[in-house]
C-alpha positions in Angstrom: 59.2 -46.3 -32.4 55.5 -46.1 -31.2 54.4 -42.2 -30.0 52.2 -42.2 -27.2 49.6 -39.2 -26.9 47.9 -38.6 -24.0 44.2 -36.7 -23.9 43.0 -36.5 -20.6 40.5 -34.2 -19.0 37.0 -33.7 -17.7 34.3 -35.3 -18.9 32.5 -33.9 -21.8 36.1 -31.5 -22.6 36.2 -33.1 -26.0 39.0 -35.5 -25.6 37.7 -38.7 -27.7 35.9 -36.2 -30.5 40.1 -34.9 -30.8 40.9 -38.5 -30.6 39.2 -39.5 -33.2 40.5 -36.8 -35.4 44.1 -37.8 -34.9 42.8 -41.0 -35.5 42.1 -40.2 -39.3 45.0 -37.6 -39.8 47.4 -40.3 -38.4 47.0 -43.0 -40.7 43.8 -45.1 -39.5 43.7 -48.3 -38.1 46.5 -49.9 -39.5 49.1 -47.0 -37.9 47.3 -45.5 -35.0 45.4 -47.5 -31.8 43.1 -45.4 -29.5 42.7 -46.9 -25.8 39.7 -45.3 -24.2 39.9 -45.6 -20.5 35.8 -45.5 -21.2 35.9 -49.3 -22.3 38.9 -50.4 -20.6 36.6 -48.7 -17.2 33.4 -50.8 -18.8 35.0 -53.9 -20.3 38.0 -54.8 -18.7 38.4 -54.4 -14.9 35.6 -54.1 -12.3 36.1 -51.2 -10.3 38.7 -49.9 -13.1 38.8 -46.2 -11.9 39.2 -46.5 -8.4 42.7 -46.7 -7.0 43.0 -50.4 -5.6 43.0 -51.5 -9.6 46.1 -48.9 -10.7 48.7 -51.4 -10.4 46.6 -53.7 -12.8 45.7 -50.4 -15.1 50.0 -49.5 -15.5 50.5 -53.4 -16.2 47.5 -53.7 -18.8 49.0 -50.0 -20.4 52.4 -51.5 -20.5 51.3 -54.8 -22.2 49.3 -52.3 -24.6 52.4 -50.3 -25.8 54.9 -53.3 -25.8 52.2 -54.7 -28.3 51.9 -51.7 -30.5 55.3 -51.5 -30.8 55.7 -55.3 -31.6 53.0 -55.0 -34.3 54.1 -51.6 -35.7 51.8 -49.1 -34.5 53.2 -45.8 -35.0 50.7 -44.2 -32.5 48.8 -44.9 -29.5 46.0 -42.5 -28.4 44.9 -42.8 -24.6 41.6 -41.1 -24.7 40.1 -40.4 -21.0 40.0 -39.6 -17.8 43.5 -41.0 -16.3 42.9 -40.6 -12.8 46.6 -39.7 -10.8 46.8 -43.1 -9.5 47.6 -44.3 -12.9 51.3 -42.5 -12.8 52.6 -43.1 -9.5 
């Protein structure tokens, strides 16, 4: 079963330099995937952090971890901001 860890907090708090430490202690890239909400926010969706897009944010994070889990990941890092909207 794929773990999910969560690292959210202000900008500049450190979250991605922890990230990528539990990146290398975890296994690497064949065992753990780190979703930045940086390039999902710059690559993916227009507009990704503000509210109107959370419904397509929780459907892109679900296709993510039924994925991970498909292909055997044993971790999934989400690195970044998380805005509230996200959870509801």
């Amino acid at each position: 079963m794929t773990k999910i860890i969560v690292l959210r907090g202000n900008v500049g708090s450190g979250k991605s330099t922890i990230a990528k430490d539990l990146f290398e202690k975890l296994g690497g890239e064949k065992k753990v995937l780190i979703v930045s909400h940086d390039d999902l926010n710059r690559k993916v969706l227009p507009y990704f952090d503000h509210e109107i897009n959370a419904p397509h944010v929780r459907n892109i994070i679900s296709e993510i971890m039924q994925v991970a889990q498909k292909i055997d990941w044993q971790y999934i890092i989400f690195d970044g901001i998380w805005r509230w909207w996200y959870y509801d």
